[in-house]
N, C-alpha and C positions, 0 to 999 in steps of 0.2 A: 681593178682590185689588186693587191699588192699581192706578191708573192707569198708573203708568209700563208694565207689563209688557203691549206688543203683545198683543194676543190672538191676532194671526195672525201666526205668523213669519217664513213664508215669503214674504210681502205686505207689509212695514212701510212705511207715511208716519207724516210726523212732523206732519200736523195732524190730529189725532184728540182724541175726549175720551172719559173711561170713563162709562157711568152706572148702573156701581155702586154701591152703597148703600142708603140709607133710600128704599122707596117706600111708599105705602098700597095698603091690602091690603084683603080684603076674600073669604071663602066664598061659594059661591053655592049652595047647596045642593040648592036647591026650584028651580034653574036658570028664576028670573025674567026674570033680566035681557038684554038683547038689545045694547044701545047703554050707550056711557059714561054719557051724561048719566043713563039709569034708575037706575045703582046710588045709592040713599038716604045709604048710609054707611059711608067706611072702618073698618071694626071693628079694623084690626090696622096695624101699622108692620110691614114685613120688610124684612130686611138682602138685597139681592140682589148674589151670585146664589145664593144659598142657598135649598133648595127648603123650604116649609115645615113639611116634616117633620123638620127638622133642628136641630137646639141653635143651630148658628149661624146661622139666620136670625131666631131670638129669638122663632121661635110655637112650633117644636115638636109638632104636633099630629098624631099617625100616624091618625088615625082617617081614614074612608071621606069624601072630597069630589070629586063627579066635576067641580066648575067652582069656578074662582076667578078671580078681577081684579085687577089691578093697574094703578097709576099713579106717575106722579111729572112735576115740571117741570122743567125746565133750558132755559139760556140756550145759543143758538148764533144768530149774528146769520146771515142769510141773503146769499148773492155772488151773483157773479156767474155763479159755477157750479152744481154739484149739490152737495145733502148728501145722506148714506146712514146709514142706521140698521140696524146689525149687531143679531143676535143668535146667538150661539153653537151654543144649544141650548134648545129649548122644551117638556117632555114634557105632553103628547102634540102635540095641535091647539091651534094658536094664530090671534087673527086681532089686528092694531093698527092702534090709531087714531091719528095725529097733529092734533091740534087738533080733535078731533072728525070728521076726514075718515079712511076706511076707506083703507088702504094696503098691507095686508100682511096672506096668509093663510097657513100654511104646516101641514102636517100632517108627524109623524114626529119622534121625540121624543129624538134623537141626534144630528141633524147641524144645519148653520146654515142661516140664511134672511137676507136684508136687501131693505131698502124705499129708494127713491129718495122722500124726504119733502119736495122742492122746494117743489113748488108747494101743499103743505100748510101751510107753517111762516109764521109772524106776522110783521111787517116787525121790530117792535119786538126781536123774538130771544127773546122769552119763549113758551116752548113746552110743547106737554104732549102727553105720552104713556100710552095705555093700553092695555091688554094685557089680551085675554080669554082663559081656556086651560081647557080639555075634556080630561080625562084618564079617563075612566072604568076604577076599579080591579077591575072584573068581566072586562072586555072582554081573553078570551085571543088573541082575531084579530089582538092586534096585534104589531108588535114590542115586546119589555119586559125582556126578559133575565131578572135576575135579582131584578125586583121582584112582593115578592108577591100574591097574588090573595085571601089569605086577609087577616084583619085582623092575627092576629098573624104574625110571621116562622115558619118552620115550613121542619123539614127542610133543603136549600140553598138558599132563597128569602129576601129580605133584606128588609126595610118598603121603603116606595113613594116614588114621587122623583115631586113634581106639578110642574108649572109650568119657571122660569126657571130652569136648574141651571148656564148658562155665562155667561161677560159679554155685557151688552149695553154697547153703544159706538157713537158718531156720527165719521164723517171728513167733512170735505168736500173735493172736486176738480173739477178744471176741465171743464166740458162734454163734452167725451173726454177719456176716462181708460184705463187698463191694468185691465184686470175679472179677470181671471185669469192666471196664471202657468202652467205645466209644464214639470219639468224632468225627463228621460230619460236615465239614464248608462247607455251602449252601450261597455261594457267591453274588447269586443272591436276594437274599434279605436279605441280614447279617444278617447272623442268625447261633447261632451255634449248632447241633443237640448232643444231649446230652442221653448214654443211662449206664444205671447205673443196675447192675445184685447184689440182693447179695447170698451171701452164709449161709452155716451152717442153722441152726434153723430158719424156715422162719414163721414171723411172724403176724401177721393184723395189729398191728398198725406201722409200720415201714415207718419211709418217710425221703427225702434226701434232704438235701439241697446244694447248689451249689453256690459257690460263681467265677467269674470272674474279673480280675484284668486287666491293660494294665499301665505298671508300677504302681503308685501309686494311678490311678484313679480304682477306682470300678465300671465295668460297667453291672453287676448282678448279684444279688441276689435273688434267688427264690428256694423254697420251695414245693416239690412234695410229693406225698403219692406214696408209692411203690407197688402194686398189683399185686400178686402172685410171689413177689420178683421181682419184674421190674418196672422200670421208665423211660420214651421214650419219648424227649420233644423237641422242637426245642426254643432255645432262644435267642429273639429279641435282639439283638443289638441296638443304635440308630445310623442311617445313617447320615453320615455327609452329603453328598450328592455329594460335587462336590470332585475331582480328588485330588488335592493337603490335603485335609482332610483327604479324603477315605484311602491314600498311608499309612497315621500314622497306620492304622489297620492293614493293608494285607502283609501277609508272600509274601517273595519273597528272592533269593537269594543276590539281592541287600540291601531287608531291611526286614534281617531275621525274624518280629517281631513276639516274641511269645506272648501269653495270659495266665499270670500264674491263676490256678485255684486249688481250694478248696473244696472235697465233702466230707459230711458230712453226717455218718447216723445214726440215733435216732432210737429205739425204745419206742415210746410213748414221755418222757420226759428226758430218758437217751442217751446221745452220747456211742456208744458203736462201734464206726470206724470213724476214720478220714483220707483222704489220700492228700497225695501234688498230682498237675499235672500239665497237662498246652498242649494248642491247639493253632491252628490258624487259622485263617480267609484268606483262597485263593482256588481257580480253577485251575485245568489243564485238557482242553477239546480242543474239536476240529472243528475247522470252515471250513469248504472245505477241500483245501488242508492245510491247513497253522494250528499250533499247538499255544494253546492261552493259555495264564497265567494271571491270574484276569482279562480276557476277552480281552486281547491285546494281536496281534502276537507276538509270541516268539523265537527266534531261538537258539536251544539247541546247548550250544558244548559243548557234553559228551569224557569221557575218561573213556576205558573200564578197571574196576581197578578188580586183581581176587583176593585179599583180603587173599594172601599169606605174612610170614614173614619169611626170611631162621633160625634162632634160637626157631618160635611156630609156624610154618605152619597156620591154619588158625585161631589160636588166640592172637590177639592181645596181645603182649608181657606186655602190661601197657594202662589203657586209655589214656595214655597222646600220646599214639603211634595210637591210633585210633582219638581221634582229631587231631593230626599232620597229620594224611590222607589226613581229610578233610581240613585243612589247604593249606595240600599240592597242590594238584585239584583246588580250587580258586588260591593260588597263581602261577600257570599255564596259568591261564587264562580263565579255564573250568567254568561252570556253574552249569553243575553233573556230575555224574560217573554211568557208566550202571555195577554195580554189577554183576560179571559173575562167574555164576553156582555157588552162594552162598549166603546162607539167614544168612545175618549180622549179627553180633552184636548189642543189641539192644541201646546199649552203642555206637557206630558207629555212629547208627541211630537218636539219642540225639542229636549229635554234629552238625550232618548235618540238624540237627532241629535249633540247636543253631544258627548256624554258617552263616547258608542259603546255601544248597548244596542238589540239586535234584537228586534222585536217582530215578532210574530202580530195581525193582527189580525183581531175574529171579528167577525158579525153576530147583535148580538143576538136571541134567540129569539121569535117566537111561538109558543102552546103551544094554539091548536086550529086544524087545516087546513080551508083555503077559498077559493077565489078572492079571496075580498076581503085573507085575510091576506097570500097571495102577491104581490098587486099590493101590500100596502102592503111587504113587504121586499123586492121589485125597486124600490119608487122609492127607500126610503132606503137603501138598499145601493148604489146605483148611485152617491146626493151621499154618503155616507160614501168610495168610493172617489173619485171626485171629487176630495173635498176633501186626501186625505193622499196622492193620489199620489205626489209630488214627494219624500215622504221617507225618505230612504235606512235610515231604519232597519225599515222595514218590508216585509218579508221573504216574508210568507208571508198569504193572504188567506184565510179560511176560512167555509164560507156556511152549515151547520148543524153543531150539537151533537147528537153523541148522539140523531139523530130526534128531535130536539123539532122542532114542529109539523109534522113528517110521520110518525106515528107506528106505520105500518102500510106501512113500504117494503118487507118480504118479501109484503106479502099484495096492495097496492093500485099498480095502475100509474102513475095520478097525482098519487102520492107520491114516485116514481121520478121520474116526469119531473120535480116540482119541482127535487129536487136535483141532476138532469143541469141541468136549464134552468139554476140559477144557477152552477154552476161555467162553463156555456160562456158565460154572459154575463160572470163577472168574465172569463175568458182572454180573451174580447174588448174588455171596457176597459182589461184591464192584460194585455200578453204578455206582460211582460217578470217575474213574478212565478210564483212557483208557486200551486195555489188546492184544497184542500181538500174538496172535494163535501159531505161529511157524516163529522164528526171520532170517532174512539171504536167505530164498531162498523156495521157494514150499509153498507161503503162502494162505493160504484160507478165514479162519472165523480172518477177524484181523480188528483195528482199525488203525492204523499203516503198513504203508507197510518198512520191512527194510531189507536192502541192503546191504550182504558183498560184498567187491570188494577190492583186496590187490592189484590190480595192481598199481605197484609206480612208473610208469611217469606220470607227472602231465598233461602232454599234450595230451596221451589217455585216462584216467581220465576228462578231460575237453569232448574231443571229443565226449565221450561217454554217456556222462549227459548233455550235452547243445547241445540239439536237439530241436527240434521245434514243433513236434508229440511222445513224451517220448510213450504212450501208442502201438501204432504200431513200431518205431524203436526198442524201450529197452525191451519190454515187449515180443512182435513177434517174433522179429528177434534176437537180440543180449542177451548174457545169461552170465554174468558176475559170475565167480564160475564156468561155467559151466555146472549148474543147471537152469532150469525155476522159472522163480520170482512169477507165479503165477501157481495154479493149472488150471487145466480146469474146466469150470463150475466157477471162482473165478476170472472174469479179475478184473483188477483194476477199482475202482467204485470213485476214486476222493480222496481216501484218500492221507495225507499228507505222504511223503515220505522219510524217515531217512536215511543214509548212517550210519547205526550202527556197521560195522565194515569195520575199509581200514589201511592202513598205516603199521603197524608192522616194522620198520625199528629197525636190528640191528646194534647198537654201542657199541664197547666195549673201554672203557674210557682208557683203559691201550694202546690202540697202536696198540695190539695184539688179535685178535679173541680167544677166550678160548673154547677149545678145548671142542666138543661136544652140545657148543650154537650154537641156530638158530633165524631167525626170517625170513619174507616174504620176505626181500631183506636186504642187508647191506651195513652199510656206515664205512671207516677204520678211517676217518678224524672229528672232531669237524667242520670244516667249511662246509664238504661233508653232512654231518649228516645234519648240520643246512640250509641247499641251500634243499637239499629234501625235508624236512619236513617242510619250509616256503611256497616251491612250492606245494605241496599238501595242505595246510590247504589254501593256497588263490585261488585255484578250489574252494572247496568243501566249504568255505564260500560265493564264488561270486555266485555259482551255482543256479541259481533261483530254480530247480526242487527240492530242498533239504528242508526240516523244520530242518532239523539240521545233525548233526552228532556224531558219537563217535568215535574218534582215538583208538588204539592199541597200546602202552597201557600204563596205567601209570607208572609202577614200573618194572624190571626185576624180573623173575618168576623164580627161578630153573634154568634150560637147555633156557628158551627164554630169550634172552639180546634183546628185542625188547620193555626196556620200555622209557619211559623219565628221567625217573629216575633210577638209580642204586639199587639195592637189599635194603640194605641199606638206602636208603630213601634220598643218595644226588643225584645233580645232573648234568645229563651229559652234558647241555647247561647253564648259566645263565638264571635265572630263571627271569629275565625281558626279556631275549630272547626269551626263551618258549612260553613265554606271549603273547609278540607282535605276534610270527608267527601263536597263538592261536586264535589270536581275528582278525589278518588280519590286523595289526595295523602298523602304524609307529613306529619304536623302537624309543626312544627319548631317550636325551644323559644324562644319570645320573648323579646324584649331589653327590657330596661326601656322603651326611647323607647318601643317598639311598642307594649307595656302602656298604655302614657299616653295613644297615642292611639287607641288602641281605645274606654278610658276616655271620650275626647273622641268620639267617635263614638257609644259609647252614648247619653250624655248629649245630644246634638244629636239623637240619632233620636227 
């Protein structure tokens, strides 16, 4: 990824550096080595942030290495302030060294860590950094989602992601600085809550100011004192009042509107931090059964996307390949995409800011229960939500799949409490969201009730969900998976109800099945393909018992050819066809211009 593109959006300064690229490399296999200086000899060059299992970081090697190393140098002359050393994301445990002094250990193989490298760094500005990282591909205790444990891929499990899979980047700032942001849209009385943390040297007279934009109109400006380095405000907006006004403000995927914003923090009468941002004004909650977006029903059609790419597994090859994502999802027909068993890019999560694209997002799996597993996805659960609070495209928070790593919640109690404990731990870092307990089948503590069901006749699919009594037919008697939809002690209480996974239909565009692909059912024909996949999405949109849905899935994964799209990112139907069968729509007969740039659109995908 080039330098230009912020790694963190919501946080931008403009003195930063990337240090992506060329570093050495180096297996550790026989796990010798302890300290930089031991390692003998970089054996390999990697492109970072390319993990190196992947074509783009130029090693390529899927095989079993639980430790590797890395380095590299780069110039940053030292101030008079601090410098910081980002990293994005590290799978699994990592610890770094700057100049050979230990700086930074962080465990949990999805979210970010960074190091205050000050008093590590050489006067002269020539610098080095090294990176030791633990990933052991046996170890089910940990969080890992959808990487696999075996050597080859197998079933829905995808090859392994070691090491550096985000950018690493250096800013420097002034001795206090602004360390965290939060922004909170309180819909209900437009207002947008605002909390501002700093860092380094915390001082008495420190105060922040804050300015909000909605393009070129200014709609405030206010000025806080900061206490005990914090500032926690809610800021009035003025209410247009009626509906056609109101819509100019409120984010939504039809009128993605953001609020660029400006904070500013003084000590006494000096600026000594300044950062870009930018938030928005919308709700997503819940009125009965039925799921509300700026207080009006909403009906979700999601697409379950696993944020895989065949040449950098799950780093996005370029941003322009992660906005094409979201491009790609609306021009489907989708509204969002339920991120599955993987905490984004925060770079993703911009665009679906930008773009207006709702996202799920889930907490990757561990897949054998334990105390130790537990503790490690309450801590990285807790900085995953942390970190993407603030963005409005993100909707819905979700803490298990399908009982993976609880896998005995009808039979074991402390299987149960896992998944009460982290639904009421996300309602407690995030109210203001709805949260998931356990997605797909054996649900308890949830705000959401959701539903896989891969059966692909659309006619028992219909049968099955247009019932008259859902609560005694679907819930009593019939068990779709073959699982109970609810636990005992957990009937359903009125919540709205998702169809978050069905479909999975494979096609393979060449004619011919390749050899070793699977999906929940398969189609050999383009017009076979497209007659299923119309008939199922006009169920499961006419289906009154639904608040929405998410198809299976967007893109071909590895070994599963069950996406709408080809690995690769083209696609397997006409992508006005897609459309229509997405939204339950009439296809209408295209006009040359459109043809052209459909054309233009396959081609860029």
């Amino acid at each position: 990824m080039s330098q230009f593109e912020y790694p963190r959006p919501q946080l931008v300064r403009d003195n930063w550096i990337s240090l992506n690229g060329k570093w050495r490399f180096c297996f550790d296999d026989e796990m010798r080595f302890k300290l930089p200086g031991e390692v003998p000899e970089w054996t390999h060059e990697i492109e970072v942030p390319f993990a190196p299992e992947t074509k783009l970081s130029g090693i390529a090697d899927t095989g079993f290495h639980r430790v590797c190393w890395y380095e590299r140098d780069f110039t940053v002359m030292p101030t008079e302030g601090r410098t910081i050393l980002h990293f994005g994301a590290v799978d699994y445990s990592a610890r770094v060294w700057v100049n050979g002094y230990l700086v930074a250990e962080h465990e949990g193989g999805h979210t970010p860590f960074s190091a205050d490298i000050t008093s590590a760094m050489k006067a002269d500005g020539k610098q080095t950094v090294t990176v030791y990282v633990e990933d052991d591909p046996a170890d089910l205790a940990k969080p890992r989602g959808k990487q696999d444990w075996l050597l080859e891929p197998h079933s829905i499990w995808y090859p392994r992601t070691t090491g550096i899979w985000q950018t690493v980047w250096v800013e420097q700032v002034e001795k206090t600085f602004i360390n965290k942001l939060k922004w909170t849209p309180i819909f209900e009385t437009f207002e947008i809550g605002c909390e501002v943390f700093a860092g380094g040297e915390i001082r008495d007279d420190m105060f922040v100011e804050v300015k909000i934009w909605h393009g070129e109109h200014l709609l405030a400006d206010d000025h806080y004192k900061l206490l005990a380095g914090e500032a926690n405000r809610k800021i009035a907006l003025s209410d247009p009042g009626i509906d056609d006004s109101r819509n100019e403000l409120l984010w939504s995927p039809e009128r993605p509107t953001l609020l660029d914003a400006e904070v500013t923090l003084r000590c006494g009468d000096r600026v000594v931090d300044r950062i870009k941002s930018y938030t928005a004004l919308r709700s997503f909650a819940i009125n009965r059964d039925r799921l509300m977006l700026n207080g009006r029903p909403y009906q979700l059609r999601l697409v379950l996307d696993q944020g895989y790419w065949p040449e950098s597994f799950l780093t996005g090859p370029s941003d322009d390949h992660l906005k094409r994502d979201v491009e790609l999802a609306k021009l489907m027909g989708f509204n969002g995409v339920r991120k599955h068993q993987k905490i984004e890019d925060p770079r993703y999560l911009y665009w679906a800011d930008k773009l207006g694209l709702l996202v799920w997002e889930e907490m990757p799996s561990a897949y054998r229960f334990s105390p130790r597993a537990i503790t490690r996805m309450v801590r990285e659960w807790t900085e995953a939500i942390d970190r993407d609070y603030s963005h409005p495209c993100i909707i819905v928070w979700v803490a298990f799949n399908e009982s993976w790593g609880v896998p005995n919640l009808t039979l074991t109690q402390a299987h149960r409490n896992a998944v009460e404990a982290l639904y009421h731990l996300t309602r407690t870092l995030d109210a203001t969201r709805p949260v998931i307990g356990n997605d797909g089948w054996e649900a308890s503590a949830t705000d959401i009730l959701g539903i896989h069901d891969y059966d692909c006749d659309p006619e028992k699919v219909k049968a099955r969900y247009e019932v008259s009594d859902p609560v005694r037919t679907l819930f009593d008697q019939r068990r779709p998976g073959g699982r109970i939809l609810t636990l005992d002690g957990f009937p359903h209480r009125g919540q709205p109800i998702v169809l978050t996974e069905f479909g999975g239909i494979a096609y393979d565009t060449r004619g011919t099945p390749e050899e070793g692909t699977w999906g929940y059912s398969r189609s050999t024909t383009a017009e076979g393909f497209h007659n299923l996949y119309r008939g199922l999405l006009k169920v499961v949109n006419e289906t009154f018992m639904f608040s929405g849905f998410c198809y299976t899935q967007f893109a071909d994964t590895f070994q599963e050819a069950n996406g709408l799209l080809n690995a690769d990112r083209t696609p397997k139907l006409p992508f006005e066809v897609i459309s229509a069968a997405t939204r339950n729509a009439q296809l209408q007969p295209a006009r040359d211009e459109d043809k052209d740039e459909d054309q233009r659109d396959a081609g860029a995908a």
